[in-house]
Every structure is written in C-alpha cells, then in structure tokens.
py3Dmol code that shows the C-alpha trace and the ligand (Angstrom):
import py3Dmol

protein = """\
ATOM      1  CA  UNK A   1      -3.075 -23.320  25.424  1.00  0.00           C
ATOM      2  CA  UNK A   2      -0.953 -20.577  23.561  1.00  0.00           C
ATOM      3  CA  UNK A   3       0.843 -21.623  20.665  1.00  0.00           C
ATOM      4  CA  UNK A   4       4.555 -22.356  20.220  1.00  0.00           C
ATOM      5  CA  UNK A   5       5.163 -22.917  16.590  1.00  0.00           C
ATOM      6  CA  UNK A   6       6.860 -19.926  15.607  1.00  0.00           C
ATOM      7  CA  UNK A   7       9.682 -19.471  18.731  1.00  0.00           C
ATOM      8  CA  UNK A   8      10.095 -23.140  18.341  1.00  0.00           C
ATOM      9  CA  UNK A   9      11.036 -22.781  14.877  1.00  0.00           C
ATOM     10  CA  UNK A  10      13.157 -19.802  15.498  1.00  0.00           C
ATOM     11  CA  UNK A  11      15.027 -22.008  18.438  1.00  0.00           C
ATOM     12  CA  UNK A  12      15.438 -24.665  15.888  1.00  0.00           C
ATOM     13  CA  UNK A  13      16.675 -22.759  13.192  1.00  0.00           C
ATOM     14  CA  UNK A  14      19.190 -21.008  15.428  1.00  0.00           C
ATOM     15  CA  UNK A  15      20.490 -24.103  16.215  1.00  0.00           C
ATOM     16  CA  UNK A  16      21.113 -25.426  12.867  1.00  0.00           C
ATOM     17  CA  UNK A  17      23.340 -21.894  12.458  1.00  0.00           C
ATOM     18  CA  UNK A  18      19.826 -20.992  10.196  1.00  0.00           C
ATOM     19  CA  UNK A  19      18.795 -16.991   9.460  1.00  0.00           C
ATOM     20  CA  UNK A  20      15.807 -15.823   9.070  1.00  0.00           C
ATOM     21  CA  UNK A  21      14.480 -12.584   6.974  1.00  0.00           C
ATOM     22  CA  UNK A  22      11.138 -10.616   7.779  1.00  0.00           C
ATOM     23  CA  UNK A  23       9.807  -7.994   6.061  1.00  0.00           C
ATOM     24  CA  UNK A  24       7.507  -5.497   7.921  1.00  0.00           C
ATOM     25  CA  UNK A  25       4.737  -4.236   6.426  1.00  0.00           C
ATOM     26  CA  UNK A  26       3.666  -0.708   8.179  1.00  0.00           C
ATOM     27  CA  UNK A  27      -0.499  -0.319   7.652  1.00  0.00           C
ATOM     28  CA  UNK A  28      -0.046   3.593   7.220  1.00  0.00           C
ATOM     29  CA  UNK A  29       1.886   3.307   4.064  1.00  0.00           C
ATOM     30  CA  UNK A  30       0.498   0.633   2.164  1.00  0.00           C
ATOM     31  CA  UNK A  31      -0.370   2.977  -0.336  1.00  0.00           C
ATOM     32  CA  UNK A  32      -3.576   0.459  -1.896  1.00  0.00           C
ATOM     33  CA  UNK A  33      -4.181  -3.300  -2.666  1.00  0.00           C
ATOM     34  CA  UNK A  34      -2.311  -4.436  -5.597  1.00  0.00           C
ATOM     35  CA  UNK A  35       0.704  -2.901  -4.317  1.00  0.00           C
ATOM     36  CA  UNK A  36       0.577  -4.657  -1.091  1.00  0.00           C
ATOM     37  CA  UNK A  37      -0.521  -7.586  -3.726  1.00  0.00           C
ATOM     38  CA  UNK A  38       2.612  -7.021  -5.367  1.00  0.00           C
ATOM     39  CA  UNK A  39       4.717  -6.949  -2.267  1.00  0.00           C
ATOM     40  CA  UNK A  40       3.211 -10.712  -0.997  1.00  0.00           C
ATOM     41  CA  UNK A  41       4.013 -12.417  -4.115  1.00  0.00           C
ATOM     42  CA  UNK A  42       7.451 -10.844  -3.781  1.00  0.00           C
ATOM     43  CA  UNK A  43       7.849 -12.204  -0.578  1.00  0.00           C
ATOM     44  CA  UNK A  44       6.418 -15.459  -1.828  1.00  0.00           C
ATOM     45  CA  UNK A  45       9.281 -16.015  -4.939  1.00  0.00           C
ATOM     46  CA  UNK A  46      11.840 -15.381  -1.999  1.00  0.00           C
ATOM     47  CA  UNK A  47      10.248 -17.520   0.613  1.00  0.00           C
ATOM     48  CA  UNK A  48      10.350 -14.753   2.772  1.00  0.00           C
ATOM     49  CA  UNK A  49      10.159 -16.197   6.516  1.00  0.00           C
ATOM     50  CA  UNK A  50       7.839 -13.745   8.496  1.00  0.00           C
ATOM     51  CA  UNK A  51       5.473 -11.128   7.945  1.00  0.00           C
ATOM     52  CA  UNK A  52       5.704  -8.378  10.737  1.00  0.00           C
ATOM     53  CA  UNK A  53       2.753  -6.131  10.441  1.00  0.00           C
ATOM     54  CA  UNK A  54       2.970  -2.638  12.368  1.00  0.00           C
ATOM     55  CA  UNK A  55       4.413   0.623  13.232  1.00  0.00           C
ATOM     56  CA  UNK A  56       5.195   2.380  16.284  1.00  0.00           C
ATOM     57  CA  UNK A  57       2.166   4.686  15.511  1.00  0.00           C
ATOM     58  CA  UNK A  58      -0.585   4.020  13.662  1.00  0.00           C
ATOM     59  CA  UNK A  59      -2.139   6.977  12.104  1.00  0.00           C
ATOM     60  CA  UNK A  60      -4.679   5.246   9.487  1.00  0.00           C
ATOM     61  CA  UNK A  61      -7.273   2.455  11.147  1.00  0.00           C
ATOM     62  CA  UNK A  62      -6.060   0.082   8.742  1.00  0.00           C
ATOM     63  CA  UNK A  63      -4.514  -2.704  11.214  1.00  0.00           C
ATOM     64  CA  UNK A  64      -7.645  -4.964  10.624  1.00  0.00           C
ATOM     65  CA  UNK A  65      -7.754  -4.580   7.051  1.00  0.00           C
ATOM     66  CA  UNK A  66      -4.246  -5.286   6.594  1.00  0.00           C
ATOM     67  CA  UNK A  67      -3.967  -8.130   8.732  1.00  0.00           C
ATOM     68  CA  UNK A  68      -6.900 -10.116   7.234  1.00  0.00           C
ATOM     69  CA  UNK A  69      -5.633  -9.232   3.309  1.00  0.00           C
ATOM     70  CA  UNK A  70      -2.080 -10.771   4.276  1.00  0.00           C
ATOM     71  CA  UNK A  71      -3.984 -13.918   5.655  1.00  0.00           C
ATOM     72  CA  UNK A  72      -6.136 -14.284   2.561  1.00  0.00           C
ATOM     73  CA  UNK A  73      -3.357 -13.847   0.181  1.00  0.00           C
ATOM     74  CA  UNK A  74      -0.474 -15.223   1.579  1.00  0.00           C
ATOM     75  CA  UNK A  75       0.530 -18.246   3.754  1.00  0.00           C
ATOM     76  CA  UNK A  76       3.896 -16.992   5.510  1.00  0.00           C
ATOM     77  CA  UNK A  77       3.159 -16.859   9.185  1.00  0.00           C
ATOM     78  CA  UNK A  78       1.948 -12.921  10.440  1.00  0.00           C
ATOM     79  CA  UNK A  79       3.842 -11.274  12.732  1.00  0.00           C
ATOM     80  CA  UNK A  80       1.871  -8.484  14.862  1.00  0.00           C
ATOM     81  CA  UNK A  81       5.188  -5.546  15.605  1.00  0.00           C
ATOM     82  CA  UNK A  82       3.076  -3.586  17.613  1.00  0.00           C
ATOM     83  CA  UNK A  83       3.402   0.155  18.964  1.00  0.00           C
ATOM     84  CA  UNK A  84       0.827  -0.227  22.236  1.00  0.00           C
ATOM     85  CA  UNK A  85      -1.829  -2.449  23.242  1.00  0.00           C
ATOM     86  CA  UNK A  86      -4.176  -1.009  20.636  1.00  0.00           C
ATOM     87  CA  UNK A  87      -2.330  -3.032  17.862  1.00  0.00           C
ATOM     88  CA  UNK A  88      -3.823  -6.670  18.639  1.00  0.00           C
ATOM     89  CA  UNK A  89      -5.682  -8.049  16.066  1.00  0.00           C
ATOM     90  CA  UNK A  90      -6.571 -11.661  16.845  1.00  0.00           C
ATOM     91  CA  UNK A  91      -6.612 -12.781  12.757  1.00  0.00           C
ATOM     92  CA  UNK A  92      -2.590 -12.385  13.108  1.00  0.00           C
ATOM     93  CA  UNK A  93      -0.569 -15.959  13.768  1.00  0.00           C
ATOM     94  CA  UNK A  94       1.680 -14.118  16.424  1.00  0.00           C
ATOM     95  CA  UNK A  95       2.319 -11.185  18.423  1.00  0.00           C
ATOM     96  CA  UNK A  96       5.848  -9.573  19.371  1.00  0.00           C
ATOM     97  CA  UNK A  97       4.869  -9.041  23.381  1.00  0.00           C
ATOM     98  CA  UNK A  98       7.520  -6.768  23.439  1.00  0.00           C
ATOM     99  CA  UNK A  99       8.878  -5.082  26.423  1.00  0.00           C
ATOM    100  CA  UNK A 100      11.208  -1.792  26.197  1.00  0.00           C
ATOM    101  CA  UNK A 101      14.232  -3.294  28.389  1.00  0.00           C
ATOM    102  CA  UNK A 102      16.538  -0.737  26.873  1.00  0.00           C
ATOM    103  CA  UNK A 103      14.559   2.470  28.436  1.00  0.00           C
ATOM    104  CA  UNK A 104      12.774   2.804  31.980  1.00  0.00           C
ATOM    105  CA  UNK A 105       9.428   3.903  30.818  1.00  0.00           C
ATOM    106  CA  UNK A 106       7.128   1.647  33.163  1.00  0.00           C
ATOM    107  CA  UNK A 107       4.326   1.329  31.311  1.00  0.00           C
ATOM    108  CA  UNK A 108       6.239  -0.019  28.236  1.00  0.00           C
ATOM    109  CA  UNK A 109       8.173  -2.182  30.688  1.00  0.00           C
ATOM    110  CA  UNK A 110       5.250  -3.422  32.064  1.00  0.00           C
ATOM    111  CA  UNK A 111       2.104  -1.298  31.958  1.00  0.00           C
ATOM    112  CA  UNK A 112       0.251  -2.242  28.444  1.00  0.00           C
ATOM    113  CA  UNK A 113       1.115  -5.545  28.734  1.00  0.00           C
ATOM    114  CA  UNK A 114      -0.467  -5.869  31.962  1.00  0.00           C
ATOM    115  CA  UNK A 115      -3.806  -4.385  30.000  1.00  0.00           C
ATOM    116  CA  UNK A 116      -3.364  -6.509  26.879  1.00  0.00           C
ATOM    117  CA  UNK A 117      -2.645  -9.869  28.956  1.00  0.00           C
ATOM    118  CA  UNK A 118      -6.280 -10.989  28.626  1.00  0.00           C
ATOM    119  CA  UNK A 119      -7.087 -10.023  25.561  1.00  0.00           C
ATOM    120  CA  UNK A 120      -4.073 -12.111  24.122  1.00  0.00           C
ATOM    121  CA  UNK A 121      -4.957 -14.932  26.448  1.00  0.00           C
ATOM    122  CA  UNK A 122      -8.009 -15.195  24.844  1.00  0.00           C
ATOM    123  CA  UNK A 123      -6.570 -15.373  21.301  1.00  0.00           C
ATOM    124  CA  UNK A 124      -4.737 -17.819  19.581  1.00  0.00           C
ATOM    125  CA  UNK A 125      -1.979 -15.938  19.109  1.00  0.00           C
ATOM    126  CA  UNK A 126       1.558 -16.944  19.742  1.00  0.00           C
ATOM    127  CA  UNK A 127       2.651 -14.642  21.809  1.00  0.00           C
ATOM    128  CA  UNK A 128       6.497 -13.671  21.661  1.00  0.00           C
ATOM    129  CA  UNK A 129       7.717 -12.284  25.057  1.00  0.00           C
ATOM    130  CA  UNK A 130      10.233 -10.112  23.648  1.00  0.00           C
ATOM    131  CA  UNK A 131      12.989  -7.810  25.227  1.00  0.00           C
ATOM    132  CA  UNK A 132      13.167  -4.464  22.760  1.00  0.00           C
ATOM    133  CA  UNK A 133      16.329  -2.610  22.731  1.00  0.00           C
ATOM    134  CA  UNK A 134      16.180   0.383  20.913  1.00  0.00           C
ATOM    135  CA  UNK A 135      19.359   1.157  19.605  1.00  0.00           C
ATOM    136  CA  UNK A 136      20.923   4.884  17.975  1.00  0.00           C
ATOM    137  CA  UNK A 137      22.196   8.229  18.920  1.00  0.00           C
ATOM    138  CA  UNK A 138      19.397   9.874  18.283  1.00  0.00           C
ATOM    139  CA  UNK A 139      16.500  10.687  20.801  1.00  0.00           C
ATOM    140  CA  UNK A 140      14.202  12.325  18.622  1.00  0.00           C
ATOM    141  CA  UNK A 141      13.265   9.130  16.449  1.00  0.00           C
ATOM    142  CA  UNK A 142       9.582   8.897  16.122  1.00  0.00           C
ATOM    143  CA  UNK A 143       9.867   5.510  18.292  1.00  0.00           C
ATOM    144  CA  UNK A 144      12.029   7.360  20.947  1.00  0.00           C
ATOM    145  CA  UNK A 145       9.402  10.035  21.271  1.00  0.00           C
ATOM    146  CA  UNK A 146       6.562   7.887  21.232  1.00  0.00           C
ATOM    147  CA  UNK A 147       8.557   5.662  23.942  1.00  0.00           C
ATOM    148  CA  UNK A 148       9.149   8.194  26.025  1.00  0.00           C
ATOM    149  CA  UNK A 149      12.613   6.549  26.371  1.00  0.00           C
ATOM    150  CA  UNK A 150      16.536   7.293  25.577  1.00  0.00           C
ATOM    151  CA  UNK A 151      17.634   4.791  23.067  1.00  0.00           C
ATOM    152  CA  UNK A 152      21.297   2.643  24.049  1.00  0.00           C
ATOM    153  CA  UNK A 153      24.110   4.551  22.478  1.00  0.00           C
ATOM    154  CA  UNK A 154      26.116   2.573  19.396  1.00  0.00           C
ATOM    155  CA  UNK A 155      29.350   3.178  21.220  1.00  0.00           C
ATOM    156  CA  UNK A 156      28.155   1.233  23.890  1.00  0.00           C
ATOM    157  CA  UNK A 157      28.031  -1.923  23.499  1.00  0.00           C
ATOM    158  CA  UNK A 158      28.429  -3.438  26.861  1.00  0.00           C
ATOM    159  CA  UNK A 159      25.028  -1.913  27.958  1.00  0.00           C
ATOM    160  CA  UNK A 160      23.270  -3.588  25.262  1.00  0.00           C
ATOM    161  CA  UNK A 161      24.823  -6.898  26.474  1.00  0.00           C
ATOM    162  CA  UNK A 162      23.839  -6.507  30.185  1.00  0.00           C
ATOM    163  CA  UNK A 163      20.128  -5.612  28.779  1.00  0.00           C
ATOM    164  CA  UNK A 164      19.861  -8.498  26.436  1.00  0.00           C
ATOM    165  CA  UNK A 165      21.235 -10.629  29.171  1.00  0.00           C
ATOM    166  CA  UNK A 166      18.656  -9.516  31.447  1.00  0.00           C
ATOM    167  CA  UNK A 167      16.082  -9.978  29.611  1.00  0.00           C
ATOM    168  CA  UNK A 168      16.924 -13.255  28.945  1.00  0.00           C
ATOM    169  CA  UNK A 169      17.476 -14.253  32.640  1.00  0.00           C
ATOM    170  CA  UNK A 170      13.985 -12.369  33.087  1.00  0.00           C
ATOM    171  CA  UNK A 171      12.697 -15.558  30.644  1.00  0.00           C
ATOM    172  CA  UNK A 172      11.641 -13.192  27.711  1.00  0.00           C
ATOM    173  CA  UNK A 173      12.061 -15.710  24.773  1.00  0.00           C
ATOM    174  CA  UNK A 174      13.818 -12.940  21.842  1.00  0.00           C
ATOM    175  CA  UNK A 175      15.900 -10.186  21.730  1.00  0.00           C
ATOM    176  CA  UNK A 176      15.330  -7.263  19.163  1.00  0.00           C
ATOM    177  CA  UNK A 177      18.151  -4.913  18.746  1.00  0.00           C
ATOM    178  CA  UNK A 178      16.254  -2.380  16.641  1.00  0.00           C
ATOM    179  CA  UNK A 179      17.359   1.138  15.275  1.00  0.00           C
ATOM    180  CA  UNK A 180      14.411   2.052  14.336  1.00  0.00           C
ATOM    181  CA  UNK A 181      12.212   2.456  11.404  1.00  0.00           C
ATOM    182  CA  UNK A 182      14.563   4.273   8.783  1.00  0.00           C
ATOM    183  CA  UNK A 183      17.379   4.470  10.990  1.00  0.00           C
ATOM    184  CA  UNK A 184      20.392   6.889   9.288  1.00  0.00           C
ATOM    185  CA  UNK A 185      22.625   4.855  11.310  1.00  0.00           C
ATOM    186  CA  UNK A 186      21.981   0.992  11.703  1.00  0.00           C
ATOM    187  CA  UNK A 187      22.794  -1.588  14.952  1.00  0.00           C
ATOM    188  CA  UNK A 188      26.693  -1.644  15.009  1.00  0.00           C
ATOM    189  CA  UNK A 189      28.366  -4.640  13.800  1.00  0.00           C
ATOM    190  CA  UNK A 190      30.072  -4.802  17.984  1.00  0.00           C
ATOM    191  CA  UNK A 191      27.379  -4.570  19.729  1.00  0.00           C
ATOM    192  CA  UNK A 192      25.330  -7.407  17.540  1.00  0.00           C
ATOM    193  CA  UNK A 193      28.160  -9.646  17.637  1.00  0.00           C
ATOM    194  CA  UNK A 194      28.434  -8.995  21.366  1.00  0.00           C
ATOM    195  CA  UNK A 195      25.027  -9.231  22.270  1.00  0.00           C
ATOM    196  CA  UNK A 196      25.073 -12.971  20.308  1.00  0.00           C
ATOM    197  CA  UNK A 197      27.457 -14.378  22.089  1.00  0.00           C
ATOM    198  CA  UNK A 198      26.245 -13.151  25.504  1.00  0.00           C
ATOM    199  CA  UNK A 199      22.749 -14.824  25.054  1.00  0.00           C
ATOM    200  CA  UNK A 200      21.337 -18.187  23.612  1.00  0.00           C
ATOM    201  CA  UNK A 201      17.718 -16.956  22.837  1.00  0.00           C
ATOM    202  CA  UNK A 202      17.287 -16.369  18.934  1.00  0.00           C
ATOM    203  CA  UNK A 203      18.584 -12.892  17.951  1.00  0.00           C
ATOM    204  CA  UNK A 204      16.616 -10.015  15.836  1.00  0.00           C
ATOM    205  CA  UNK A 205      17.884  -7.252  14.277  1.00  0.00           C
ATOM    206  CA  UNK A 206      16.644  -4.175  12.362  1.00  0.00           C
ATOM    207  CA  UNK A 207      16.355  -0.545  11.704  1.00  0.00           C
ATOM    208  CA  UNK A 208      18.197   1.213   8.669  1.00  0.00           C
ATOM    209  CA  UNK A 209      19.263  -2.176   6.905  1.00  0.00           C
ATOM    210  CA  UNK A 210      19.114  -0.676   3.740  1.00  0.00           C
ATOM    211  CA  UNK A 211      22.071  -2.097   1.372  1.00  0.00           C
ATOM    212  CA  UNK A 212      22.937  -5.884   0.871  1.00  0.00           C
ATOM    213  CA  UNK A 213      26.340  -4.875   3.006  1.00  0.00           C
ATOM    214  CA  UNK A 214      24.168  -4.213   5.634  1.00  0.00           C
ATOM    215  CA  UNK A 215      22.599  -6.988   5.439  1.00  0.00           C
ATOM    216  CA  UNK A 216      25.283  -9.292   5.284  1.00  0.00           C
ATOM    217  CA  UNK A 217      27.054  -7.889   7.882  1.00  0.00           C
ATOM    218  CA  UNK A 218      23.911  -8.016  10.319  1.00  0.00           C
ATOM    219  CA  UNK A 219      23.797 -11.869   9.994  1.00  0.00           C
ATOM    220  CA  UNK A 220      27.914 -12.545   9.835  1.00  0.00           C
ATOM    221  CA  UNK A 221      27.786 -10.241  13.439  1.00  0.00           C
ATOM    222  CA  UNK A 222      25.427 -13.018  14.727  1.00  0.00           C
ATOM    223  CA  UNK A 223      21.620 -11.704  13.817  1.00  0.00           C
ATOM    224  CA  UNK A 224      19.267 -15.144  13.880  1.00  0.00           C
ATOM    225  CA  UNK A 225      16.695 -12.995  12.124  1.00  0.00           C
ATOM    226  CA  UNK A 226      16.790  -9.557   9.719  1.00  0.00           C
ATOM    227  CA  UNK A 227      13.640  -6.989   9.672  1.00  0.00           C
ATOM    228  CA  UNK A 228      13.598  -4.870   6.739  1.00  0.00           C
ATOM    229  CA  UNK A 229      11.324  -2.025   6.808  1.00  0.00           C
ATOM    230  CA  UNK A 230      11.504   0.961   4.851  1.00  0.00           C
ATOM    231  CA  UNK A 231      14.490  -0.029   2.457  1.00  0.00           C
ATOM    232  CA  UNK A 232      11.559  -2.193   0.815  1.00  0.00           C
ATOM    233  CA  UNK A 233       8.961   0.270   0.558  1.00  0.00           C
ATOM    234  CA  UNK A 234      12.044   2.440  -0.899  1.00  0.00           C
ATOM    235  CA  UNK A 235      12.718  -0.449  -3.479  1.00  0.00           C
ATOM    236  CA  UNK A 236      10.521  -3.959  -3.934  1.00  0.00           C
ATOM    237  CA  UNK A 237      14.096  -5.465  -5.204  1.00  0.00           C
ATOM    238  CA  UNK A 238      15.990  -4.932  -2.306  1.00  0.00           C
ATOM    239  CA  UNK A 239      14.264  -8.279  -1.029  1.00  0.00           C
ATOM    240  CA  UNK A 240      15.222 -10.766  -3.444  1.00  0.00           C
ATOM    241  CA  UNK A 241      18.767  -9.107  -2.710  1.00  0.00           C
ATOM    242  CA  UNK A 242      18.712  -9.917   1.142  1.00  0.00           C
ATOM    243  CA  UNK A 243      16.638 -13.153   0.538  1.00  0.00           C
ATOM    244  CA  UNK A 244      20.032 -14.388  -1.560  1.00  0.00           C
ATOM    245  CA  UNK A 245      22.386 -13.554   1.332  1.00  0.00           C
ATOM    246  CA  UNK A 246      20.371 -15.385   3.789  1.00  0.00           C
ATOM    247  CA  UNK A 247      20.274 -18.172   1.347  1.00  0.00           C
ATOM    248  CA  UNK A 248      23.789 -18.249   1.427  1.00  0.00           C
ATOM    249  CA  UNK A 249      24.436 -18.597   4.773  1.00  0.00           C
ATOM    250  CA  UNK A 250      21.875 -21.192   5.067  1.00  0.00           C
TER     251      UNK A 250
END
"""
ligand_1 = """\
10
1GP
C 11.821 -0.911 12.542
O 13.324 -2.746 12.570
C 12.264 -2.180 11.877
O 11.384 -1.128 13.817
C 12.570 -1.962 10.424
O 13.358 -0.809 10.233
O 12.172 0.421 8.432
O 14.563 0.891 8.908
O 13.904 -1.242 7.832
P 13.498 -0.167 8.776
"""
view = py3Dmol.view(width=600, height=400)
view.addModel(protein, "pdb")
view.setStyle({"model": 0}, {"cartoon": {"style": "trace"}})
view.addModel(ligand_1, "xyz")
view.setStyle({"model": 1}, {"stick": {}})
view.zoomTo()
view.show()
C-alpha cells in the first residue's frame, strides 16, 4: 500500500487557500556537514514545509548520504526531485514521479519510469505522479540538455495550460511549472495564474525565485507550493524572507 500523506496534505492545504514553501537541497553542492546542519535548523525556525533533495544531474555519489543526514537531523517530510531513475533512495518519505509533459522525449515521458516502477513499488515511498513543465527561453539550460527537450516559451502561456490540463486529465496528481535551477528569467506571473485556474490539482512552482517580489508574486499568481533552490545556497536568509510571505498569506 503506497502512502498518501503528503498529496493529501497538499490537497488539503490547497483547499483551505494554504501555500506551501520547499527548499531543495542539491547533493553536489552541499559543500560539508555543518553547513547542511546549518541549513536544517534554518528550515526548522521557519517551519519550512518540504525538503526536496536532488538535481537534474548528479555529479558527486552523495544522494545516500544526504538523504539519511536530513532524516537524522530533521523531521520535515523529504522530498526525492529526481533527475533519472538513478536518484531513488528508499530512506526518503516521497518521490516526485515526475513526467516531462512539456517536451516529447519518450523516455522521460514514460521510459525511466517504466524501469523505476518496481523499485518504488517496493518502497515506502509516496510516490508523487507529477506532470513537469519546464518553463524559459532558453534551450541550453543544463535541465534542457540533459532532457533532451525544448522548454515552453514564457510568451506562451496557453501551451502551458493545455499541458497542465493534460496532465491532469492523464490523473498525474501535481503540476510543476519549473524554470529551472538558477533560472535568469523565472515562470511568468500569466502563465502561473493561467495554469491555476485551468486545473484543480495543487500547483508548484520554481526556478529563479530569487527576491521576496518573486516570491510573492509566485503565490498571489496562484502557486500552492514555492521551490527555492539556488537563491538559498546564494544567501541562508533569503528563507526566513519567503517563509514570512507565505505566512502571510496563510
Ligand atoms: C529547480 O525549481 C528548482 O528545478 C529550484 O530552482 O535553484 O532556481 O531556485 P532554483
């Protein structure tokens, strides 16, 4: 029996009008303990809501290590964000099974999950069927590259709807509009508010939400739930920052 704990607190959330702020940890640049020590009693103070733990490559084979000191030091639910089937680690609470709806690269569509399916069957991971819509105007992103796929243009909107309402009528349980990691350019204000309204499934957003603006304007456009990357590797203070605009909307 797969668990159900953490989509049916998102669902519940979302329907109290409730956001939600996550802070992804990327293995590769945890630079050593007491920093990523630091970072959980951070996230801690500002009851930060999720861990997401990934990248879209991993270079250092640190996934296990990080994963397990998270656990022991921290009780806000793990979040696995991963780049290919080689990112499970069954110590995690929950895994982001997400599919690339926004480009037509088959095996992201379909292919690793296909390979991954019993592995995460035989976990107790939550597993998040999630429809990933890379977002920017830029194909040479390290995620577009790695993809293999075209990311949706910020001017257009509309075909961020029809994919997010696809993959909802396809049953997937969450969008993620991303930008990427360290997006110049983050998900336009339009196309999140769009995408909100055209779907009932909670909402995530990230890539480049790097100033409290941002921030604010991500959840007033309809995000259920912010990811914020690099900004916080950048600067440890930006959370508290973010934390006090979703507490204000909550
Ligand atoms: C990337 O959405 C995440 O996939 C976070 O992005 O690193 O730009 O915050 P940033």
């Amino acid at each position: 029996m797969q668990k159900t704990r953490i989509l049916a607190s998102l669902i519940e959330k979302k329907e109290k009008g409730q956001k939600s702020l996550s802070v992804l940890i990327d293995p590769d640049k945890i630079q050593n303990s007491s920093a990523l020590q630091r970072l959980l009693e951070v996230c801690k103070k500002y009851s930060i809501d999720y861990i997401f733990i990934g990248g879209s490559i991993l270079v250092k084979d640190t996934l296990e290590a990080t994963v397990s000191y998270v656990k022991e030091n921290s009780e806000i639910p793990t979040v696995l964000f991963p780049g290919s089937n080689m990112h499970i680690n069954k110590s995690a609470d929950a895994i982001l099974f997400l599919s690339l709806i926004s480009g037509r690269n088959p095996d992201l569509l379909i292919g690793q999950h296909v390979s991954a399916a019993p592995v995460l069957k035989n976990s107790n991971l939550e597993v998040l069927s999630t429809g990933y819509i890379l977002v920017g105007n830029d194909a040479n992103t390290t995620v577009a590259h790695v993809s293999q796929t075209s990311p949706i243009p910020t001017r257009k909107p509309e075909i961020a709807v029809c994919t997010a309402m696809a993959g909802e009528l396809l049953g997937m349980k969450l969008i993620y509009l991303d930008a990427g990691s360290g997006a110049k350019e983050e998900v336009p204000q339009k196309m999140i508010d769009q995408v909100h309204k055209a779907i009932k499934i909670p909402l995530i957003v990230g890539g480049g939400i790097n100033t409290i603006a941002k921030a604010a304007t991500a959840y007033q456009s309809g995000a259920d739930m912010i990811v914020l990357g690099t900004a916080v590797e950048k600067n440890i203070n930006f959370i508290p920052q973010v934390a006090k605009i979703r507490d204000l909307m909550n």
